[in-house]
SEFI-60621 format. One record per residue (C-alpha): x, y, z; residue number from 1. Coordinates in pm, whole numbers. Each point is the difference from the previous one (the first is absolute). Layout:
REC       u       v       w  resi
REC       X       Y       Z   NUM
...
END
This chain:
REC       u       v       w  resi
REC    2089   -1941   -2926     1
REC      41     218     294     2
REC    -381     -22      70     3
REC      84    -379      35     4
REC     285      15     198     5
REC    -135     253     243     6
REC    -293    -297      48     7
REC     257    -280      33     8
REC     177     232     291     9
REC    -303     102     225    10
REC     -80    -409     -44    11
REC    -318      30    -194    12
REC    -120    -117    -312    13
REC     -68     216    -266    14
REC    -366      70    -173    15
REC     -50    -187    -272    16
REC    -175     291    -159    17
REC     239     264     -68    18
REC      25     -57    -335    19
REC    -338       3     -85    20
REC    -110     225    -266    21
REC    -153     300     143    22
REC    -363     116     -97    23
REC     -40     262    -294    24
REC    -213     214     264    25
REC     316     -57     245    26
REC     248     129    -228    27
REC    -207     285    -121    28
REC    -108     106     390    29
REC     396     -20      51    30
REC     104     261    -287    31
REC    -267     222     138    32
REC     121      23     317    33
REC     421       2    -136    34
REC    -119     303    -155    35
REC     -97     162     289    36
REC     355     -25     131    37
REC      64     357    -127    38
REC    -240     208     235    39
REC     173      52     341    40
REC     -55    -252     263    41
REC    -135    -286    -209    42
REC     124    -355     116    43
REC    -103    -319    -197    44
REC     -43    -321     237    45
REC     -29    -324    -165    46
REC     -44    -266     264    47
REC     -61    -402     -76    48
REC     130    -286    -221    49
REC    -181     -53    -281    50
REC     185     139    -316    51
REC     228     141     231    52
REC     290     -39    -200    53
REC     -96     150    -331    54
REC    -124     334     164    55
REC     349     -54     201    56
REC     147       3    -341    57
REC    -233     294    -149    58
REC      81     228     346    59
REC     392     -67     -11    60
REC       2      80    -372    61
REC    -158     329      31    62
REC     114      92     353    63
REC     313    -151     122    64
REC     106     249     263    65
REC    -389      88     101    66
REC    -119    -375     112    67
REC     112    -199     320    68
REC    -124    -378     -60    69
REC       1    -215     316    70
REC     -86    -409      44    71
REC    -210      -2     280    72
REC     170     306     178    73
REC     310    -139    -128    74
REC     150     316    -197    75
REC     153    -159    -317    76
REC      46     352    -188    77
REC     -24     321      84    78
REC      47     353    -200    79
REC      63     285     131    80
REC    -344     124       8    81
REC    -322    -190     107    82
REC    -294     107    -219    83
REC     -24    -383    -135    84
REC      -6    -214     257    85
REC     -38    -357     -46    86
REC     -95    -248     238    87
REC      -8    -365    -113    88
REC    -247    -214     278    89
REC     -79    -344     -45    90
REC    -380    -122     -54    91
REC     -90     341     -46    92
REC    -236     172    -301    93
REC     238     225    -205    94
REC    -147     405      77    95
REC     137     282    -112    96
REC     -70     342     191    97
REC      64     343     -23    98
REC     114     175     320    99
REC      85     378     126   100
REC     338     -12     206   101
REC     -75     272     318   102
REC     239     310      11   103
REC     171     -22     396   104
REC      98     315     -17   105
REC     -23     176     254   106
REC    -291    -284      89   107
REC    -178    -280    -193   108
REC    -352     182    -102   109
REC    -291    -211     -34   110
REC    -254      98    -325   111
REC    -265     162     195   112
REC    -198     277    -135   113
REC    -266     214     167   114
REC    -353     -10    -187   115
REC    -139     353     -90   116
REC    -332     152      97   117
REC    -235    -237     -99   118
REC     162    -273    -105   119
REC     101     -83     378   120
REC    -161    -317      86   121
REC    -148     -23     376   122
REC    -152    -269     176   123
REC    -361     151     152   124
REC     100     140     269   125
REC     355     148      32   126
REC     185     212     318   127
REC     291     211     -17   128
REC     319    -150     198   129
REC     -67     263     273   130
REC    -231    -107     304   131
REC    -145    -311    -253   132
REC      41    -300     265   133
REC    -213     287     275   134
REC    -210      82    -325   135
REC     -94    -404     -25   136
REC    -106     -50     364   137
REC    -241     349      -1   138
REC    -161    -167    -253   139
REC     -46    -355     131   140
REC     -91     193     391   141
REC    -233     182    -206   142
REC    -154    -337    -148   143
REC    -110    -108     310   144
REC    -154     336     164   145
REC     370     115     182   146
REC     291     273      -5   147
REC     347    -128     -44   148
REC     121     264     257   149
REC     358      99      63   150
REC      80    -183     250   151
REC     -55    -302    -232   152
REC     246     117    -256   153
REC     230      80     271   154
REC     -56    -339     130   155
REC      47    -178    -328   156
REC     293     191     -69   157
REC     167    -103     380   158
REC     -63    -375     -36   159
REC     165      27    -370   160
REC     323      75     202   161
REC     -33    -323     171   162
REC    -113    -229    -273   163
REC     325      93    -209   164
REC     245    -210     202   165
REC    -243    -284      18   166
REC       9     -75    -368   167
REC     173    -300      93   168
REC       5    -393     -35   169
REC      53    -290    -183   170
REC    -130     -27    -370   171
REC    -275    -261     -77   172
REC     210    -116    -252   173
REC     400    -128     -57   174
REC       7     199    -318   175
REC     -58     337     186   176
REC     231     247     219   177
REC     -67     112     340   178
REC     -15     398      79   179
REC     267     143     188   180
REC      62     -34     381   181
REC    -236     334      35   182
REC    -256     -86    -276   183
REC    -104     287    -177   184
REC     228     235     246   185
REC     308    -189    -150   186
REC     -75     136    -347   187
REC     -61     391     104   188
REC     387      65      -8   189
REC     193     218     261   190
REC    -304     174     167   191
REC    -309    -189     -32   192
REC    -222     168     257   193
REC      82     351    -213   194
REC    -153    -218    -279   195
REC    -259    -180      95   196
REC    -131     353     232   197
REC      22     202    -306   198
REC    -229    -242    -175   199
REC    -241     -39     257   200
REC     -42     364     -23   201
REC     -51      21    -389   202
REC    -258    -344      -5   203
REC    -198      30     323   204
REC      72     391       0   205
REC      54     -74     386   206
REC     400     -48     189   207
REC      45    -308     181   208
REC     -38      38     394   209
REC     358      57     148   210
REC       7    -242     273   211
REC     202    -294     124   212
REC    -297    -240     141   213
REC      96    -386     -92   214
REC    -268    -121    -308   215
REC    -218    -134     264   216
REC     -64     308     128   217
REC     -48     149    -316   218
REC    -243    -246    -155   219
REC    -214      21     349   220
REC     -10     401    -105   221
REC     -87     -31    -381   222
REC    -292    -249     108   223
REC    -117     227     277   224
REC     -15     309    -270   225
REC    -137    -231    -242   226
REC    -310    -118     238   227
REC    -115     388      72   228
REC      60      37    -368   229
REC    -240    -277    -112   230
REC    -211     -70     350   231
REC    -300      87    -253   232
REC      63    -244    -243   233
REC    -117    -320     110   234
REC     147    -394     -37   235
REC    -269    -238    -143   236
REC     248    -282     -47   237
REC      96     -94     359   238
REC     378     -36    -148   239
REC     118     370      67   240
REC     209      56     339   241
REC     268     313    -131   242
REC     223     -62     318   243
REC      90    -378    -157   244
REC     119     158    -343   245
REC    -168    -154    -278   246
REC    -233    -259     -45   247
REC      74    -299    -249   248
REC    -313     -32    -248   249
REC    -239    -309     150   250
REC    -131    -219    -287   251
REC    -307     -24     198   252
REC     -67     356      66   253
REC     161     120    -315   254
REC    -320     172    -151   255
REC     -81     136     343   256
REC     338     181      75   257
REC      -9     112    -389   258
REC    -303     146      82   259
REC     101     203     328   260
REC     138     328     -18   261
REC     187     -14     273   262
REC     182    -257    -120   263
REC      25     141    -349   264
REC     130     344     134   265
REC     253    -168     262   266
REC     127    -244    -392   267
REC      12     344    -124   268
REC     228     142     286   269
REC     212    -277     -24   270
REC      78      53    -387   271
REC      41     361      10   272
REC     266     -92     329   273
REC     206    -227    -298   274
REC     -63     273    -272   275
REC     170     192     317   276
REC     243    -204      19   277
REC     137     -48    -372   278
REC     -58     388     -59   279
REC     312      52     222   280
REC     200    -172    -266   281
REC    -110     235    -275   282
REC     143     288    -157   283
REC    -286     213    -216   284
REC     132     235    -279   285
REC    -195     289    -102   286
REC    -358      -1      31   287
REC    -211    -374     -24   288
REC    -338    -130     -26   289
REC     -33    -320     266   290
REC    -280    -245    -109   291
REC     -90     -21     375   292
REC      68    -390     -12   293
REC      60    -152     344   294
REC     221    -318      35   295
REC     -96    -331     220   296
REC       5      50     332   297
REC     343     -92      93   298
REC      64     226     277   299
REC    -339    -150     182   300
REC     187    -380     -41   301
REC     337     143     139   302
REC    -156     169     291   303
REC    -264    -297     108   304
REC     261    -286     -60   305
REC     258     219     251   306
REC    -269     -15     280   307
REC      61    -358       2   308
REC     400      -2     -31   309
REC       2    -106    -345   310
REC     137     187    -312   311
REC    -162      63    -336   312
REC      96    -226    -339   313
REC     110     297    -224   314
REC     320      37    -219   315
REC     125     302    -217   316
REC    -226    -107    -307   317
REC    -292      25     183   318
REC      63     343     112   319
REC     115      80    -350   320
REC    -351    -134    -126   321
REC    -181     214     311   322
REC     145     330    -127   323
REC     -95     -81    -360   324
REC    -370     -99      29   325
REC     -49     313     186   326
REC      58     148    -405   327
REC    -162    -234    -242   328
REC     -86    -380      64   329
REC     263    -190      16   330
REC     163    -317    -163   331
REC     304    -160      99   332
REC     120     -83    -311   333
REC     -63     283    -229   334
REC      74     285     197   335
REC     291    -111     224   336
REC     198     343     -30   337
REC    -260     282     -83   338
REC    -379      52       5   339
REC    -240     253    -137   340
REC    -339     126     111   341
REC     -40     188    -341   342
REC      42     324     201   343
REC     347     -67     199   344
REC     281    -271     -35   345
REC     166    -144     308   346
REC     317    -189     -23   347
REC     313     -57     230   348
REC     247     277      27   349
REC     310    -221     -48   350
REC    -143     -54    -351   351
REC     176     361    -121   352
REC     348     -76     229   353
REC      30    -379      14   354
REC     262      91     268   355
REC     -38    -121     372   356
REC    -100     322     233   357
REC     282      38     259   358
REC    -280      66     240   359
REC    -192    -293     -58   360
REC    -262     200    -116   361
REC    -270    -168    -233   362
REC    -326     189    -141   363
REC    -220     -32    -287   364
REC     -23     325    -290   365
REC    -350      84     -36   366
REC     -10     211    -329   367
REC    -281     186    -246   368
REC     -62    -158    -288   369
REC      -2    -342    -171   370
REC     262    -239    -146   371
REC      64      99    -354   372
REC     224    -141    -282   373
REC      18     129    -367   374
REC    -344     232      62   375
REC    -179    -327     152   376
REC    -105       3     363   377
REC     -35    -340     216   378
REC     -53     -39     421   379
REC     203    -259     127   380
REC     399     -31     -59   381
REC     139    -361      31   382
REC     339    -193     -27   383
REC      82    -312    -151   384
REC     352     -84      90   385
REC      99    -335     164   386
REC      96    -144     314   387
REC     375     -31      33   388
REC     153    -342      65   389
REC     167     -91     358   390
REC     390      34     -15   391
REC     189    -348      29   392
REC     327     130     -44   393
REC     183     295     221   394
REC     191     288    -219   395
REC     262     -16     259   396
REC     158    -362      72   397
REC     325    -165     166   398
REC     228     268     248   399
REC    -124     295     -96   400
REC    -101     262     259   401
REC    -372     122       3   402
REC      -6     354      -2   403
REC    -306     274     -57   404
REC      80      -9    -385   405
REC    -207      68    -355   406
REC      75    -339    -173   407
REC    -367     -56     -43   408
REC    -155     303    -149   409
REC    -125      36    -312   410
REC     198     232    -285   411
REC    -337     158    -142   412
REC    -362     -29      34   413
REC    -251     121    -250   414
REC    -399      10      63   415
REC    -214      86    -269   416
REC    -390      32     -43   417
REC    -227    -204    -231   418
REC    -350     -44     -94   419
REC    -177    -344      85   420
REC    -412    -137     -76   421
REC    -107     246     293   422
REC     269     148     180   423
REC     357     163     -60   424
REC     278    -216     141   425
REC     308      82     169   426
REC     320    -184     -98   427
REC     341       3     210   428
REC     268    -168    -169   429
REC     352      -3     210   430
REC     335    -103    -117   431
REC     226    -195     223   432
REC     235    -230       6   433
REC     -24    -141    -353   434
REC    -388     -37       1   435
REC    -231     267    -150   436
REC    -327     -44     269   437
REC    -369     106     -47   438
REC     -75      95     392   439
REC    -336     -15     166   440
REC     -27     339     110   441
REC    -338    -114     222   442
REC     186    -273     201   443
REC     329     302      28   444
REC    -288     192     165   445
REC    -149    -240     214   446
REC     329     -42     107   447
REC     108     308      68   448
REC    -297      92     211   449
REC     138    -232     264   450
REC     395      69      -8   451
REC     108      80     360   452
REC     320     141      78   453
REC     304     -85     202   454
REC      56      71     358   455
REC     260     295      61   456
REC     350    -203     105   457
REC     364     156     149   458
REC     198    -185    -235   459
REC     190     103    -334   460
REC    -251     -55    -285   461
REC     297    -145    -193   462
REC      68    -278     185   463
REC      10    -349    -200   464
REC    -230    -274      89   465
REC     137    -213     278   466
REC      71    -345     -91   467
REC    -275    -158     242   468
REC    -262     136    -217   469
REC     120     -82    -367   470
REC    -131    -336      12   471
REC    -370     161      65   472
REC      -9     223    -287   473
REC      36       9    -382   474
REC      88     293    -137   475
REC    -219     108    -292   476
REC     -95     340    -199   477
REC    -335     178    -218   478
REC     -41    -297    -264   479
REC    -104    -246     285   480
REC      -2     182     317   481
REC     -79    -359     223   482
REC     122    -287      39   483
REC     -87    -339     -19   484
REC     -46    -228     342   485
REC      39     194     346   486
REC     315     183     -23   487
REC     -56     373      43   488
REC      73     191    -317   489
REC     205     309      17   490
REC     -95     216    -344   491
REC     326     166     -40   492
REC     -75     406    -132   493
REC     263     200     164   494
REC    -337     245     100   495
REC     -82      54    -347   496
REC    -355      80      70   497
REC    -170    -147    -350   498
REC     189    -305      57   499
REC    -139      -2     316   500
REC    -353      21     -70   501
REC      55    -208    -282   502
REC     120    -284     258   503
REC    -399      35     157   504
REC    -212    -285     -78   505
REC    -332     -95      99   506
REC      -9    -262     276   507
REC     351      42      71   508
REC      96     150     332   509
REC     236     228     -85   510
REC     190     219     230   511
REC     283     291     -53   512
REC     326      50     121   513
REC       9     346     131   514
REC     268     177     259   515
REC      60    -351      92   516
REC     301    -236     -59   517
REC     -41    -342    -180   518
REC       9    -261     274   519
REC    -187     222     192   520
REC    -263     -18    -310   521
REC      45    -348     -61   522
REC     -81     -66     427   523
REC    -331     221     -72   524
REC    -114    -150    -307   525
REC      51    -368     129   526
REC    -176      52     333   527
REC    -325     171    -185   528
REC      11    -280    -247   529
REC      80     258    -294   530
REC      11    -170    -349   531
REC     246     296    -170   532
REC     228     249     159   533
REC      30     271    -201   534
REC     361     192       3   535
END
């Protein structure tokens, strides 16, 4: 009856299919995995609607304090333990999966697990971390009859500086999120020219140039090194002028430009310039073996299209999927949070802390090793969770003040690891407000990657809303961070930091309230046409 009744209150008619009888293999594949509740860890998911109700029956029987059962997020019982959870979705195919809840103390610890001696799986050709970006243009100078000299490294490594902050512009498409204000700068926390020189030095094995010339200047100086560099190697395609940037790829000279090595090199330049460029958001444990893979040329569209005043179509996804195909090829939809080349894993670093850095700092974890769950390895980690609804209703309503308050976080949030067809997948589940939510970790990230911060204000940070913005915003929390229509949404935390990334979401501009008051916040938000204010 309750199943019913939780239907009849979200509005929604119930399957007609719950009460089917389940399959003989179903059953049998659900006592094996009950009876793995007693190793350590173990969490049984059972997500869909057909037969629902006798496994509902079966779970509550056996575990009564162990299983949390929600109607469509809609918690309808819950124990005081969650190793059964569950989830009763409409028009869905009954599956029952075994998952492996992750231990957060003192940090969430992805399976990874170095190979040994010879069982270390390497692309062909492999460079250490150290100097591999200067290792991969020796090689393609050498190609062509030419020394990659110093001053070229040195050169590459100086116009790195100034492609950072340039990482800007709209995405291509409504469902993406812009960079920050500073592009790849914004993401390098309190002192990103530290960062980005110390990585210079350990890719290109060269320090950036300290100089304060505008990026005109500079370019005019990297092309002028580049010429004596390559004034041997000779342009049979008629498209290659250095001093213009890069040239777009001519349908009618396409096999003659593929064919010139001038213009190969210069394609060549321009990737290892975006390999540049991502490298600064990457922290390398212990010692790695790089494939060598270069990523499109990126940085040669951002430079070319500034000549002519325009910006580059890029969002946060796309420089997520830049930094991951320099690993292993890529595919959007299997290996949204982690990647494997066989020799090293890369994944993002909030992944072990789910907390948002005070610093704004965002990297990627590139790790030894391979993705590995009950002694079986895999190379791509994925997520399946869901997109959250748009809030219609505010939590806060009538004369009440709007303070800086915690009334939509979440109690508890539990991720766990499971195996899928080709991949391991990552599942967040949250707790708030009544519902029990599967997140989409991949959209949280997307997110995240372009969360800007407040600008310092004098006032007290406890100040309530004033009146004259209340009408413009709807106050609303973790479960379903935005809003619906064109109200701002202010995602009410109190600066709990999960709640706060948790509040990210992919195509959502999202911006945090930081040393700055609320209407303050609210006047920011509303004048960059901010979706979600995050306090």
């Amino acid at each position: 009856m309750r199943v019913h009744s939780a239907y009849e209150s979200l509005g929604l008619a119930a399957p007609k299919d719950l009460l089917d009888t389940p399959a003989v293999e179903s059953i049998v594949e659900l006592f094996e995995c009950l009876g793995r509740l007693t190793e350590e860890g173990i969490v049984v998911r059972i997500t869909g609607s057909n037969g629902t109700l006798h496994i509902l029956g079966i779970a509550l029987f056996l575990f009564p304090l162990d299983t949390i059962v929600t109607v469509e997020s809609l918690i309808i019982h819950e124990g005081s333990g969650r190793r059964v959870i569950i989830e009763l979705c409409a028009d869905k195919q009954t599956q029952v999966q075994l998952e492996k809840e992750l231990n957060p103390q003192p940090l969430f610890t992805l399976p990874i697990k170095s190979h040994g001696g010879e069982d270390k799986i390497t692309d062909n050709c492999s460079f250490v971390w150290e100097g591999w970006l200067a290792r991969k243009l020796q090689l393609e100078f050498a190609k062509v009859g030419v020394t990659c000299t110093t001053q070229v490294l040195m050169a590459c490594s100086t116009i790195l500086i100034y492609l950072a902050p340039k990482y800007t512009g709209n995405p291509l498409y409504r469902t993406d999120t812009s960079l920050p204000h500073r592009g790849i700068e914004g993401l390098l926390g309190q002192y990103p020219r530290d960062r980005m020189e110390h990585v210079c030095r350990s890719v290109l094995l060269e320090p950036p140039e300290q100089t304060e010339a505008d990026f005109k200047s500079q370019w005019e100086k990297f092309v002028l090194i580049l010429e004596r560099a390559l004034e041997r190697v000779a342009c049979s395609c008629s498209s290659c002028n250095l001093s213009t940037g890069w040239p777009e790829t001519d349908g009618r000279k396409n096999k003659q430009q593929l064919a010139c090595p001038l213009y190969r090199l210069w394609g060549t330049i321009g990737q290892v310039l975006t390999a540049g460029a991502c490298c600064f958001l990457i922290n390398v444990r212990g010692s790695v073996a790089v494939p060598g893979r270069l990523p499109p040329n990126v940085a040669g569209e951002i430079i070319s299209r500034a000549f002519i005043g325009k910006r580059a179509y890029i969002s946060t996804r796309d420089l997520h999927t830049q930094t991951f195909s320099m690993f292993a090829e890529y595919s959007s939809e299997t290996s949204k949070l982690g990647r494997s080349s066989g020799a090293c894993t890369i994944f993002p670093t909030v992944l072990e802390t789910f907390v948002v850095h005070s610093d704004g700092l965002f990297t990627f974890e590139l790790r030894d090793g391979v993705f590995i769950f009950e002694t079986r390895y895999y190379d791509r980690l994925s997520t399946d969770g869901e997109s959250r609804p748009r809030a219609r209703k505010s939590l806060l309503s009538g004369p009440f003040e709007v303070i800086p308050s915690s009334i939509g976080e979440h109690s508890t949030m539990t991720v766990t690891i499971r195996e899928a067809y080709d991949r391991l997948v990552l599942q967040a589940t949250v707790h708030a407000l009544g519902s029990y939510i599967r997140i989409d970790m991949a959209s949280i990230i997307y997110g995240y990657m372009g969360l800007q911060r407040t600008q310092e204000c004098e006032h007290r940070l406890d100040v309530p809303l004033s009146e004259k913005y209340k009408k413009g915003v709807i106050i609303t929390g973790v479960n379903m961070p935005r809003g619906v229509g064109s109200r701002l949404s202010i995602a009410m935390t109190r600066q709990n930091r999960e709640a706060q990334l948790l509040c990210c979401e992919g195509g959502v501009k999202c911006l945090l309230l930081q040393e700055c008051c609320l209407d303050c916040g609210v006047e920011q938000a509303q004048a960059d046409d901010f979706h979600v204010l995050i306090v």
